[in-house]
C-alpha positions in Angstrom: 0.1 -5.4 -8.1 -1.0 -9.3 -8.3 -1.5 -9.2 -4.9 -3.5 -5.6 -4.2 -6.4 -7.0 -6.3 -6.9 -9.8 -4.4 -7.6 -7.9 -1.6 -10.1 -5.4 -3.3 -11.7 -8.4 -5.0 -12.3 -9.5 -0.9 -13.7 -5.6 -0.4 -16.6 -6.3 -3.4 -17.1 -10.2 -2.9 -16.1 -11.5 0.6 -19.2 -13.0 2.7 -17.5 -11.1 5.7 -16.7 -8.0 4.4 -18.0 -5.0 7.1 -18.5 -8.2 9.4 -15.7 -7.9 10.6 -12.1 -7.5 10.4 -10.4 -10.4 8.5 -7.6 -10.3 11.2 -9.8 -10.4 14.0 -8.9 -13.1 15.6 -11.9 -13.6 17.6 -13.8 -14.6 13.9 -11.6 -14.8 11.4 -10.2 -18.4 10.1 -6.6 -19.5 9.6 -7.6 -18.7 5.8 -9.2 -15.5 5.5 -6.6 -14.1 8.0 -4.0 -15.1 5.5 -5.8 -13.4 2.6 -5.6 -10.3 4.0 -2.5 -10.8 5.4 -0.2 -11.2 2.3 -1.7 -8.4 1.0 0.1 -6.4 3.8 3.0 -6.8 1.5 1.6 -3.7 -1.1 1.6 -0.3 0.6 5.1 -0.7 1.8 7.0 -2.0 -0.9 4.9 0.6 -3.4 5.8 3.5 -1.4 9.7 2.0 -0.5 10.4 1.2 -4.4 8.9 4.6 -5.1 11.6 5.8 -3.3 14.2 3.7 -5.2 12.7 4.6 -8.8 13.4 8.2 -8.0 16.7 7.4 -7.1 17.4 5.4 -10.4 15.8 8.4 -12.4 18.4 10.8 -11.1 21.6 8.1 -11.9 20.4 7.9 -15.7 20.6 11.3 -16.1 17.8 13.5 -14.2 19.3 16.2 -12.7 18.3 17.4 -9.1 16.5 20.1 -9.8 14.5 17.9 -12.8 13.8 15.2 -10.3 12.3 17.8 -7.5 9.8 19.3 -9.7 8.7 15.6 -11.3 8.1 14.6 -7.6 6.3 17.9 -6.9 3.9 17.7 -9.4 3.6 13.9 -9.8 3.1 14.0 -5.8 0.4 16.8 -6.0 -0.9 14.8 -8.8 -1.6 11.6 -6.8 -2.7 14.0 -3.9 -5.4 14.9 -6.2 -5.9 12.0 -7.1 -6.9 9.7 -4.9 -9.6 11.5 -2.9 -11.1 13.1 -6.6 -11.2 10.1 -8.6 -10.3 6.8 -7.0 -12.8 7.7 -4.3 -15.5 7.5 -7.2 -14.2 4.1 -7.9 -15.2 2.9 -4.6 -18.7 4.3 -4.3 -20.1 5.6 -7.8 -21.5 8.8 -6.7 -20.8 12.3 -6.5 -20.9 12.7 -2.5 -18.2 15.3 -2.6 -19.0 15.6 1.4 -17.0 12.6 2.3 -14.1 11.3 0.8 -10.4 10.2 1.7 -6.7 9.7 1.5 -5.5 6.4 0.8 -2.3 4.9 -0.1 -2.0 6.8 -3.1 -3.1 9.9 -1.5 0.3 9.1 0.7 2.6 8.4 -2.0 1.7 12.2 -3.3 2.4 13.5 -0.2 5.9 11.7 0.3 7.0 12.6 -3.2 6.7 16.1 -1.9 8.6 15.6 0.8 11.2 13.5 -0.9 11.5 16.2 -3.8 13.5 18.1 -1.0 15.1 15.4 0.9 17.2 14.5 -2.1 19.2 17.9 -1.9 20.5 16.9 1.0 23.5 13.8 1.7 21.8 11.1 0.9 23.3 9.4 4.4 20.7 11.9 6.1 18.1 10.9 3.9 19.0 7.2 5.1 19.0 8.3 8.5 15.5 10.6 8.3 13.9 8.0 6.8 15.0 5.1 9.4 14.6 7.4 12.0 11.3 7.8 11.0 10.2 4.4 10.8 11.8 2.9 13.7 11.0 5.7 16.2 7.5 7.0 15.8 5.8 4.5 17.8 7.2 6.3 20.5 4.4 9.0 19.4 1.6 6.7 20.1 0.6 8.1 23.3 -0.6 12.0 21.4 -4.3 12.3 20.1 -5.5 14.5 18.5 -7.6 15.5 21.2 -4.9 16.3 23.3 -3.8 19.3 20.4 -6.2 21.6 20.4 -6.2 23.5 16.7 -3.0 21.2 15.7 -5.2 18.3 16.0 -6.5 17.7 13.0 -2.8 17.7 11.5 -1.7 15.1 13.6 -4.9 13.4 12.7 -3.1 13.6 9.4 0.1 13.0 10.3 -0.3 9.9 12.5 -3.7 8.8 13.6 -6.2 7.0 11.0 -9.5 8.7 11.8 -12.3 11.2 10.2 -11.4 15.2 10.3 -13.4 17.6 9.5 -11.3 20.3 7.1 -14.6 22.1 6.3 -18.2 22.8 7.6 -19.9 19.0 6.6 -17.1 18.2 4.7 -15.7 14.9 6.1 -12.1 13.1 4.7 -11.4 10.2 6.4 -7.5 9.8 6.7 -6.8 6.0 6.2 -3.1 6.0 5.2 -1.3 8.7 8.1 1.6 10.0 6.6 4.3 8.9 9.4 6.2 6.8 8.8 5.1 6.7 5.5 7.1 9.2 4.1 10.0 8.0 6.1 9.8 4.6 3.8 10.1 6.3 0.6 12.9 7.9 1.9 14.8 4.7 3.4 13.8 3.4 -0.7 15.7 6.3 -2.1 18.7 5.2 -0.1 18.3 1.9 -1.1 19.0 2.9 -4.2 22.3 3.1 -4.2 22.8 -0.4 -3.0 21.5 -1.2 -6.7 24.7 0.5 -8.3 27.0 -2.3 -7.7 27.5 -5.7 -9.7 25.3 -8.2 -9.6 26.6 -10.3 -7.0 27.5 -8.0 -5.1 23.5 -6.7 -5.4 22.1 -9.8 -4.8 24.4 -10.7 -1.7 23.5 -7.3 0.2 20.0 -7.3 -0.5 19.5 -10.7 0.5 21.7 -10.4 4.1 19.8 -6.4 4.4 16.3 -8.9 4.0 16.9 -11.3 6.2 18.5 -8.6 9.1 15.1 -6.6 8.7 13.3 -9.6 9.0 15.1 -11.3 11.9 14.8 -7.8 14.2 11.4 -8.4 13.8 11.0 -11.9 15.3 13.4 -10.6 17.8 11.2 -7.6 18.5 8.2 -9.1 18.3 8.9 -11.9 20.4 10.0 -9.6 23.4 6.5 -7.8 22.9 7.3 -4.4 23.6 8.0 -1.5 21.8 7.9 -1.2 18.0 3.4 -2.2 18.0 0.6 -0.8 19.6 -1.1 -4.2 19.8 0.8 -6.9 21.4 0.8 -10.3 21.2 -0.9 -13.1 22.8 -1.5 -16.6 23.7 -4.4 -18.1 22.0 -6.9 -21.0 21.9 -4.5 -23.1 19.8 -0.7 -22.6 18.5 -2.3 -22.1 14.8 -3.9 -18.6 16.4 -1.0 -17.9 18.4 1.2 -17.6 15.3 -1.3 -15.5 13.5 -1.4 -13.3 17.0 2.3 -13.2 16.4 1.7 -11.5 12.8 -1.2 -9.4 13.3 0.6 -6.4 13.2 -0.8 -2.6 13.0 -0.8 -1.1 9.5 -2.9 2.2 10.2 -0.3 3.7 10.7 2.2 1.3 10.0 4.1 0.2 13.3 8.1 -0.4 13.5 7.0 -4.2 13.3 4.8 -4.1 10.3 7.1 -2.5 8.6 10.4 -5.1 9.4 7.6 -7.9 8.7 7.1 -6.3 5.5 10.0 -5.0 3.9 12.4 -7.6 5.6 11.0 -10.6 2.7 10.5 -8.3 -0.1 14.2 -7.0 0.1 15.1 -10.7 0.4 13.1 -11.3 -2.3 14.7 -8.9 -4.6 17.8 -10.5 -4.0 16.2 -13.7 -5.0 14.2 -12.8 -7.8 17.1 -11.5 -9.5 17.3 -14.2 -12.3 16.3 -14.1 -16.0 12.3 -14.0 -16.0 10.3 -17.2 -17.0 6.7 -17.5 -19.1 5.3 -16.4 -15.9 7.4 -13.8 -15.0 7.4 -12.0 -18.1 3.9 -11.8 -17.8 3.7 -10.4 -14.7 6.4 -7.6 -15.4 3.3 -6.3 -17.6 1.7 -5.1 -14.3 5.2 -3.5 -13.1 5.3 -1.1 -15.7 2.1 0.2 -15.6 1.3 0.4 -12.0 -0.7 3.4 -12.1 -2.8 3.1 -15.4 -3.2 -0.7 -13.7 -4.4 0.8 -9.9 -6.9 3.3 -11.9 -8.4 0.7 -13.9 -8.7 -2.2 -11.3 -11.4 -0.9 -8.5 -13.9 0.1 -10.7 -13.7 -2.7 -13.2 -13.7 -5.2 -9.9 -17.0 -3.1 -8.4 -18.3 -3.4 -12.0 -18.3 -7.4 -11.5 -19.8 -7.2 -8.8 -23.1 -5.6 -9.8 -24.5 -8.0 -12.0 -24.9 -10.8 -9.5 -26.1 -8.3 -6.8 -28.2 -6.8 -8.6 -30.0 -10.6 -9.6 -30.0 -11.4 -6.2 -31.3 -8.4 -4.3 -32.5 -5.9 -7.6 -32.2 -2.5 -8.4 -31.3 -1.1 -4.7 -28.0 -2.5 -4.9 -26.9 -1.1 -8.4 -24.2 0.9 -6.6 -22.8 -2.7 -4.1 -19.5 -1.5 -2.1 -17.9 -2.6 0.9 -19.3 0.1 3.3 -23.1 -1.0 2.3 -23.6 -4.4 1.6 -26.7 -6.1 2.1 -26.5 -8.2 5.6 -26.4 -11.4 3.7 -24.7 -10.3 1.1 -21.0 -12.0 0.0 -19.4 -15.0 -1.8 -17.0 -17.8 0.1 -13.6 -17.5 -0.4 -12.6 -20.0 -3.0 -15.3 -17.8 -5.4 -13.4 -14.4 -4.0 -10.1 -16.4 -5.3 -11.7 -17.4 -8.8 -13.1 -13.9 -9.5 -9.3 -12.7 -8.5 -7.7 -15.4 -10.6 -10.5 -13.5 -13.5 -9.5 -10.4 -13.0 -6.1 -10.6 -12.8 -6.0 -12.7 -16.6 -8.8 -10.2 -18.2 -6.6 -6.6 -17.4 -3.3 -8.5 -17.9 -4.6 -7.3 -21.8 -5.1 -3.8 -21.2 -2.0 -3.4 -19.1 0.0 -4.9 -22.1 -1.2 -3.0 -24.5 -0.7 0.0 -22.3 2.9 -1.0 -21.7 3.3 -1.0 -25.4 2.0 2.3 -25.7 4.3 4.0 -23.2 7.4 1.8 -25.0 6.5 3.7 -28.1 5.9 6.8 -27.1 7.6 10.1 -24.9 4.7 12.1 -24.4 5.1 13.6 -21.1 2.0 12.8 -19.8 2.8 9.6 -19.8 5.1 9.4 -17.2 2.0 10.4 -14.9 0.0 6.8 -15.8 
């Protein structure tokens, strides 16, 4: 959650932002390609620990059929969601002609999905979702071009890109849903790994972490299948390493997802300790993720007004990343105080939010 801010505090104050791509090795530095990089980290591990707190909610108690129709109408929910209202967020207007399906937007979606995937053995939920995410770069090769009327699903399904559902209606589809769906799937699995004693836990995770993460040195170093944009030799070795990581997240390839999940598995394994003065502050963001990812954008854009509007007036009262002024932006160490700002000032919210759903059942809780 930490993390995800920083990189939307980049979006609003970055002196590159719609420059050019922070990974773009041609223009990007050592530093800025690492800001954006750790933030890789997110989408995979929100949508793969989705997975597993659906599985926990069914071992305290859920039943199956309780479980399908939370993730039903939870997933619909963030369908909703994200293109309705988090769009807004971004922009500040009511342009209901364009707008888009981020990584909320795909969490709905594999909520659906996994509200009938755990009906089935949860070995072929394992398996579907693996499947998934270790063989659909071998779909690469289709556009949608190539699918006449199915096109604009597998525009959906697989390829970022702008479709066209209605007559001047454009949604620009950001977060595919392969393999995405597949990773919430492989999360539920993972669930189960969490029944057994701590050790035990901690032992599997960490050799299941460092597996994933080794296949993808292995895999990555051969260069061949598992990403759509290989590797190369660069001006210096510095460059070449960050060649090495500049994996494909649109849709996320086989490699960006081993890069990913491999250290946060290990992590978990790690992190599994009794939490410090830091730690115990941070858990505030855990347990209110979504009432934390509604609030963040728009309070980030709102920080961003004040000095724009000083330095270029009144044209800029709506600044966002897709229509900056060409000189517009902040270095990075400012993009990492303004982070550092607003991570401290909605720790407070979050907390008392926290408290609020401690206290309290109402259902409509368990939606925020």
């Amino acid at each position: 959650m930490v993390l995800m801010a920083l990189d939307h505090v980049r979006d609003f104050f970055s002196d590159t932002v719609f420059k050019f791509d922070p990974t773009d090795l041609t223009q990007t530095t050592p530093a800025l390609f690492f800001t954006r990089w750790v933030t890789h980290f997110c989408a995979p591990v929100f949508v793969f620990l989705a997975g597993t707190g659906a599985y926990l909610s069914a071992s305290r108690g859920k039943t199956k059929g309780e479980l399908s129709r939370f993730l039903i109408t939870r997933g619909v929910f963030l369908i909703l969601l994200d293109p309705i209202v988090i769009r807004h967020s971004w922009f500040w207007d009511f342009n209901w002609r364009f707008t888009f399906g981020q990584v909320i937007w795909a969490i709905g979606w594999s909520m659906v999905v996994l509200a009938g995937l755990i009906h089935l053995p949860r070995w072929f939920g394992a398996a579907f979702g693996v499947a998934m995410i270790a063989g659909h770069n071998l779909l690469d090769g289709i556009k949608p071009e190539q699918l006449g009327a199915w096109g604009m699903l597998w525009q959906v399904l697989h390829v970022q890109g702008f479709t066209e559902p209605l007559a001047g209606f454009q949604f620009l589809v950001i977060y595919p849903l392969i393999p995405w769906i597949g990773v919430m799937a492989a999360g539920y699995a993972f669930g189960g790994m969490l029944h057994d004693d701590s050790a035990k836990r901690r032992r599997r995770m960490f050799v299941l972490g460092l597996g994933l993460t080794a296949a993808f040195i292995v895999l990555r170093a051969v260069n061949g299948y598992g990403d759509a944009r290989p590797w190369s030799q660069q001006k210096d070795g510095v460059f070449t390493f960050l060649s090495f990581l500049n994996c494909e997240k649109y849709p996320p390839s086989l490699d960006f997802l081993l890069m990913t999940l491999g250290p946060a598995i290990t992590a978990l394994g790690l992190l599994e300790r009794p939490l410090g003065v830091v730690g115990r502050r941070l858990v505030v963001f855990g347990r209110v993720p979504m009432f934390y990812y509604l609030i963040h954008v728009p309070f980030v854009h709102l920080l961003a007004v004040p000095p724009a509007l000083a330095r270029y007036g009144s044209g800029v009262w709506n600044i966002s990343p897709v229509n900056p002024p060409a000189d517009y932006g902040y270095s990075l160490p400012v993009v990492y105080v303004v982070w550092a700002g607003v991570v401290v000032t909605l720790y407070f919210p979050c907390r008392w939010y926290a408290g609020v759903k401690q206290r309290r059942r109402d259902w409509w809780l368990s939606y925020l």
